[in-house]
C-alpha positions as CSV (number, residue, x, y, z in Angstrom):
1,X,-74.3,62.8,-2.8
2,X,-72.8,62.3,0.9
3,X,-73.8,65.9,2.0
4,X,-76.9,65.7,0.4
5,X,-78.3,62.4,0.1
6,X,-82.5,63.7,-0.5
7,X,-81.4,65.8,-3.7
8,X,-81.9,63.2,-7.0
9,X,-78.1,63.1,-8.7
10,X,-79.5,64.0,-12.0
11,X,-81.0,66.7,-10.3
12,X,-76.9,68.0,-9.4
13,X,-75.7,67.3,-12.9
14,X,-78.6,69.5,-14.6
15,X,-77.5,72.4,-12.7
16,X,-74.1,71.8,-12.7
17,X,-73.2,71.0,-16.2
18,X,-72.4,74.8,-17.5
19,X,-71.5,76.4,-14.4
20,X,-68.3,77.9,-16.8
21,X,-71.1,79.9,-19.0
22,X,-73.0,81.0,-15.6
23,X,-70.0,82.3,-14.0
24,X,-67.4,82.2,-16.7
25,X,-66.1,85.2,-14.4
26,X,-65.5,82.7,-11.5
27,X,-65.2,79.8,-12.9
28,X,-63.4,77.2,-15.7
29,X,-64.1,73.9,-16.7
30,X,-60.0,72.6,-16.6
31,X,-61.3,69.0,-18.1
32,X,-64.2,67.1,-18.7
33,X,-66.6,66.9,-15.3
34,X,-64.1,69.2,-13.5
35,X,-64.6,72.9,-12.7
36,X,-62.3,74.7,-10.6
37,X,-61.8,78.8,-10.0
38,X,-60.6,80.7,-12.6
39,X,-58.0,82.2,-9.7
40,X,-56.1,78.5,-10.6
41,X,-56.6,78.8,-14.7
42,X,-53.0,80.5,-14.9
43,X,-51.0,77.6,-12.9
44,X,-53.0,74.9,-14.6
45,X,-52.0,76.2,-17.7
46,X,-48.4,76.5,-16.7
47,X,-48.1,73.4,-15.8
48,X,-49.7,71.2,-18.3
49,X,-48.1,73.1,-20.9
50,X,-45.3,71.7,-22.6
51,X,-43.5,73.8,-25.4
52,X,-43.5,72.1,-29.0
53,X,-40.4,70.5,-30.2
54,X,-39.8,71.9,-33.6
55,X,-39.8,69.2,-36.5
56,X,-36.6,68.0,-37.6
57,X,-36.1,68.8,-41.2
58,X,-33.6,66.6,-43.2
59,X,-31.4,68.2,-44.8
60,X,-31.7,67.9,-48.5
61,X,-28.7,66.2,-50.4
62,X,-26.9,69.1,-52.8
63,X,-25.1,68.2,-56.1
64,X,-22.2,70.4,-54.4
65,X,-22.1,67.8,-51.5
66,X,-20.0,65.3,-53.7
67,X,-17.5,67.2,-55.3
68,X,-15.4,67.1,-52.4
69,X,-16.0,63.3,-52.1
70,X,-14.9,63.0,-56.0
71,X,-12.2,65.1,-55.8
72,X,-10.7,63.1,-53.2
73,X,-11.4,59.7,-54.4
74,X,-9.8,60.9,-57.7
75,X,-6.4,61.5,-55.8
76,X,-7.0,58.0,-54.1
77,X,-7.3,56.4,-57.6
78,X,-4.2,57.8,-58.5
79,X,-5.9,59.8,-61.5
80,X,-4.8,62.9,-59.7
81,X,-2.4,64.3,-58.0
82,X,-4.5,67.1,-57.2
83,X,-7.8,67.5,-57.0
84,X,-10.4,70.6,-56.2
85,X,-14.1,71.1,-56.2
86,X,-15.3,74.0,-58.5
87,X,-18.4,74.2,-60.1
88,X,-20.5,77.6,-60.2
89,X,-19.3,80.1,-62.9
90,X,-15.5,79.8,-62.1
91,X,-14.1,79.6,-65.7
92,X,-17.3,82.5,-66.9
93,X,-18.5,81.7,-70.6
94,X,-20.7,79.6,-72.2
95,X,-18.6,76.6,-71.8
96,X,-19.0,76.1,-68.7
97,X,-16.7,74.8,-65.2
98,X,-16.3,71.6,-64.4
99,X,-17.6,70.8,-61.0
100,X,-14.4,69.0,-59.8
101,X,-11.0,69.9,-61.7
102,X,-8.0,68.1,-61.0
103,X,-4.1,67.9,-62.1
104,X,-2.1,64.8,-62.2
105,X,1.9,65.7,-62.3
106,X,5.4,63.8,-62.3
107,X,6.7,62.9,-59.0
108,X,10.0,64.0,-58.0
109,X,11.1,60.2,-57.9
110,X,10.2,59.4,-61.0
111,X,13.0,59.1,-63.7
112,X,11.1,60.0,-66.4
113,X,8.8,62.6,-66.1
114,X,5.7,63.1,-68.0
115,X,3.6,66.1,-68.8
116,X,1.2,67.3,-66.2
117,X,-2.0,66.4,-67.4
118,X,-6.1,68.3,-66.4
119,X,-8.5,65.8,-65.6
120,X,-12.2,67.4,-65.5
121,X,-15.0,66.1,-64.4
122,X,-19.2,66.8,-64.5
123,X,-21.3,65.5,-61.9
124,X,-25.3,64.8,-61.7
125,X,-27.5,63.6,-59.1
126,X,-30.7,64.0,-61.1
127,X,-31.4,61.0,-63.4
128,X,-33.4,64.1,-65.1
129,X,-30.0,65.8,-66.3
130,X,-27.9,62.7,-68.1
131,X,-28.4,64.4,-71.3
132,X,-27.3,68.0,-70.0
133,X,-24.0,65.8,-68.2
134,X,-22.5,64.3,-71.3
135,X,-23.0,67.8,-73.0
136,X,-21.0,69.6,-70.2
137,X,-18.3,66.4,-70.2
138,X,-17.6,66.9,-74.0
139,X,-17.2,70.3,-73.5
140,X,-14.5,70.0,-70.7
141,X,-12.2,68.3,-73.7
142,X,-11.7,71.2,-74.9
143,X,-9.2,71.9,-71.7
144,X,-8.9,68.5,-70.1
145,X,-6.5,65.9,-71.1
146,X,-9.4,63.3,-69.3
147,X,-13.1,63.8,-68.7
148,X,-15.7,62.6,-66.7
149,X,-19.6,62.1,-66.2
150,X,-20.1,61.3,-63.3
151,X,-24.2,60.0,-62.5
152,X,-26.5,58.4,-60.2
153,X,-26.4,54.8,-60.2
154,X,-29.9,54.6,-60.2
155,X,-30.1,55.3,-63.2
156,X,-32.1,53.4,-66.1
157,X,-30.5,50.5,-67.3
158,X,-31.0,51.8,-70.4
159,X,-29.6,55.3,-70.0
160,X,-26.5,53.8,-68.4
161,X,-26.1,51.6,-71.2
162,X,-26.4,54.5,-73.7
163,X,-23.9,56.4,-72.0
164,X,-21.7,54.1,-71.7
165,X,-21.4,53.4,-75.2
166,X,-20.9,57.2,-76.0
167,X,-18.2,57.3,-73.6
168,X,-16.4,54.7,-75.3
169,X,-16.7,55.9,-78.8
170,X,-15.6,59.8,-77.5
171,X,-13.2,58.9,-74.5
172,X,-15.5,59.8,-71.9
173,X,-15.0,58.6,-68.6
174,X,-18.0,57.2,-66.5
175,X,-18.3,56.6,-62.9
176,X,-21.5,55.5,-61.2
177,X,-22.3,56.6,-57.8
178,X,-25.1,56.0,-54.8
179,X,-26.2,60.0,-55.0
180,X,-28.5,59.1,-51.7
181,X,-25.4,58.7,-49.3
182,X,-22.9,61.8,-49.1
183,X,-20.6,60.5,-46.5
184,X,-20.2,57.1,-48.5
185,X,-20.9,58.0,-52.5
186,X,-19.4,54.2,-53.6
187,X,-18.2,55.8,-56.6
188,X,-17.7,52.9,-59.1
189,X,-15.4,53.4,-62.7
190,X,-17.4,52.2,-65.3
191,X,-15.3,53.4,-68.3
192,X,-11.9,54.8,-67.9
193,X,-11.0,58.4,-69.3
194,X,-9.3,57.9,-72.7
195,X,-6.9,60.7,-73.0
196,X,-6.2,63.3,-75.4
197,X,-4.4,66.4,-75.6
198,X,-6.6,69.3,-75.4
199,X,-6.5,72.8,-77.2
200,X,-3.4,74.2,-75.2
201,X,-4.6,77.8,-75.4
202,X,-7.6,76.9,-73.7
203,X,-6.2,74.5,-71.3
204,X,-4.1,77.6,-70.3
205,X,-6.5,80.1,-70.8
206,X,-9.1,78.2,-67.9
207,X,-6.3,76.6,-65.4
208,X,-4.7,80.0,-64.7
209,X,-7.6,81.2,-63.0
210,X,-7.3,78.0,-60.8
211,X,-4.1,78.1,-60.9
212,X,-3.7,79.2,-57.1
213,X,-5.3,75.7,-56.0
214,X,-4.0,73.3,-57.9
215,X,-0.5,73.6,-58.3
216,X,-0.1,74.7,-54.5
């Protein structure tokens, strides 16, 4: 407009507009009313460009991730002396392997000495599988001399208060735990493990082939 004040300024614009599609050989339109020489594309480009930062997934919260967590707060509750996470296919067979397996054993202090006894215990973090739990628990009396369900507290009221009524009439024990928070489970007794001596052979029979782990 200063350089040439006789030519009409919609006169400029309508000849100006697509200059890139004229010349798209010489020249770029790098924003919106700017055109510049395709000689500067390349350091334009550089410049503005700014690599992606990749999403951050979140982790997704495994059954596996509170073994560990139970095993140890078993040994803190004094219901073990030693305790081991497991699960998989350890003991083979259609029975099944407890996901956490622990052994609770005489001290050297004590006087009197009792038998050691296996404590067993099944753990679910989908409100889904509380049928498919108590199964598994039963089965583990067939070794254990305690065993345990362990599920999510949010569970229904009404599951919870099912289960826990089954646990009491078969021995069960049932913890409750927040299955959102790994590093702080709140694992909460609801009914203690009655005891009861398991078949020996099989109690033999499946701690041998942990027998490395527990009884270091």
């Amino acid at each position: 407009k200063q350089e040439f004040p006789e030519i009409p300024e919609n006169t400029i614009q309508g000849h100006v507009w697509n200059l890139e599609t004229k010349f798209p050989e010489e020249i770029y339109k790098a924003a919106r009313g700017l055109f510049k020489h395709v000689r500067y594309r390349a350091q334009m480009e550089e410049e503005v460009h700014i690599p992606p930062t990749p999403p951050k997934i979140k982790d997704k919260i495994q059954e596996e991730d509170f073994y560990k967590p139970f095993a140890d707060w078993l040994v803190d509750e004094e219901e073990c002396t030693n305790a081991i996470p497991l699960g998989g296919n350890k003991f083979k067979g259609k029975w099944g392997t407890p996901d956490v397996i622990g052994i609770s054993e005489p001290r050297k202090s004590d006087i009197i000495k009792l038998p050691t006894e296996i404590v067993s215990a099944e753990i679910k973090i989908d409100i889904k599988d509380l049928i498919t739990a108590f199964g598994q628990a039963c089965s583990y009396k067939l070794f254990s001399n305690r065993s345990y369900i362990v599920i999510p507290n949010s569970s229904t009221e009404e599951d919870i208060k099912r289960i826990e009524a089954l646990c009491i009439i078969l021995g069960l024990g049932l913890i409750l735990f927040d299955n959102q928070k790994v590093e702080n489970p709140n694992f909460v007794r609801k009914v203690p493990a009655r005891k009861h001596e398991p078949d020996m052979f099989y109690a033999n029979q499946f701690i041998k082939l942990v027998e490395n782990e527990l009884f270091d």
